[in-house]
C-alpha positions as CSV (number, residue, x, y, z in Angstrom):
1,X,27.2,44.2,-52.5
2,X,25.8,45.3,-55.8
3,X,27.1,41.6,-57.5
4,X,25.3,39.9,-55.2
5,X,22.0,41.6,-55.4
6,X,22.4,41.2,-59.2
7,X,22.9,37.5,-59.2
8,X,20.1,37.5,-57.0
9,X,17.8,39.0,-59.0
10,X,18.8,36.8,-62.1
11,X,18.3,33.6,-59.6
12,X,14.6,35.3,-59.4
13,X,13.8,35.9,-63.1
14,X,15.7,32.2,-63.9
15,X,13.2,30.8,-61.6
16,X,10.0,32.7,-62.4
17,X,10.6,31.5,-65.8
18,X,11.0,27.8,-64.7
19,X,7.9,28.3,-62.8
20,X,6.2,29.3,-66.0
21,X,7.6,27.2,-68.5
22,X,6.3,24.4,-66.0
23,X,2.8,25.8,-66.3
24,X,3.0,26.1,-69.8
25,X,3.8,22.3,-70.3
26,X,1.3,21.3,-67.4
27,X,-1.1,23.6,-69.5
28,X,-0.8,21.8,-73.0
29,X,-0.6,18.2,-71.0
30,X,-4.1,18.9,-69.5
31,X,-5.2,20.3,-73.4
32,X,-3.7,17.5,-75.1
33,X,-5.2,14.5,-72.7
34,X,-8.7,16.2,-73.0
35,X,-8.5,15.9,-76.3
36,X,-7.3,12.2,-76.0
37,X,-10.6,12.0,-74.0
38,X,-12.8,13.2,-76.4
39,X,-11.2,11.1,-79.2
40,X,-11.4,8.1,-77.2
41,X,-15.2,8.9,-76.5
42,X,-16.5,9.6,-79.9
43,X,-14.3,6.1,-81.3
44,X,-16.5,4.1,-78.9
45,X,-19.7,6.0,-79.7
46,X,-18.6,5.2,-83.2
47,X,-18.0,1.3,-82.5
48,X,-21.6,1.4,-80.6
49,X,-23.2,2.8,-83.2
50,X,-21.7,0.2,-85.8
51,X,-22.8,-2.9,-84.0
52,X,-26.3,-1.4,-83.6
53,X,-25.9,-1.2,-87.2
54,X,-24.6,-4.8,-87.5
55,X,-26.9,-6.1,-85.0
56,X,-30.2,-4.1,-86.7
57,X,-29.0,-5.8,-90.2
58,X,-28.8,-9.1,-88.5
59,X,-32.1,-8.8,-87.2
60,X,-33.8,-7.4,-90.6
61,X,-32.2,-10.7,-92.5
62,X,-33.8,-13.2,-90.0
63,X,-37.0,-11.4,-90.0
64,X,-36.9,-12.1,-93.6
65,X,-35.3,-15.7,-93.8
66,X,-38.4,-16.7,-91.3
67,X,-41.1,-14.8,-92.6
């Protein structure tokens, strides 16, 4: 009686632990892809704010060619 209480109890603590090594991972997943996110914003904010650059220069140098 006692033997099978005790492997029940270990079942118990084996699967609270899966539970929250499973939340643990789903936690750092969630971390890691908003941080993906936010890199993935900022590198096309970056690229927009090039080809303004780009298309500014462009501008300035036929402003001046046809002056």
């Amino acid at each position: 009686m006692t033997s099978i209480f005790i492997s029940i109890i270990i079942i118990m603590i084996i699967i609270i632990i899966l539970l929250l090594l499973l939340i643990i991972i789903i936690i750092v997943i969630y971390v890691f892809w908003q941080i993906v996110k936010i890199i993935f914003n900022l590198f096309i904010i970056i690229i927009i704010i090039i080809i303004i650059i780009i298309m500014i220069n462009i501008l300035i140098v036929f402003i001046y060619l046809f002056h």
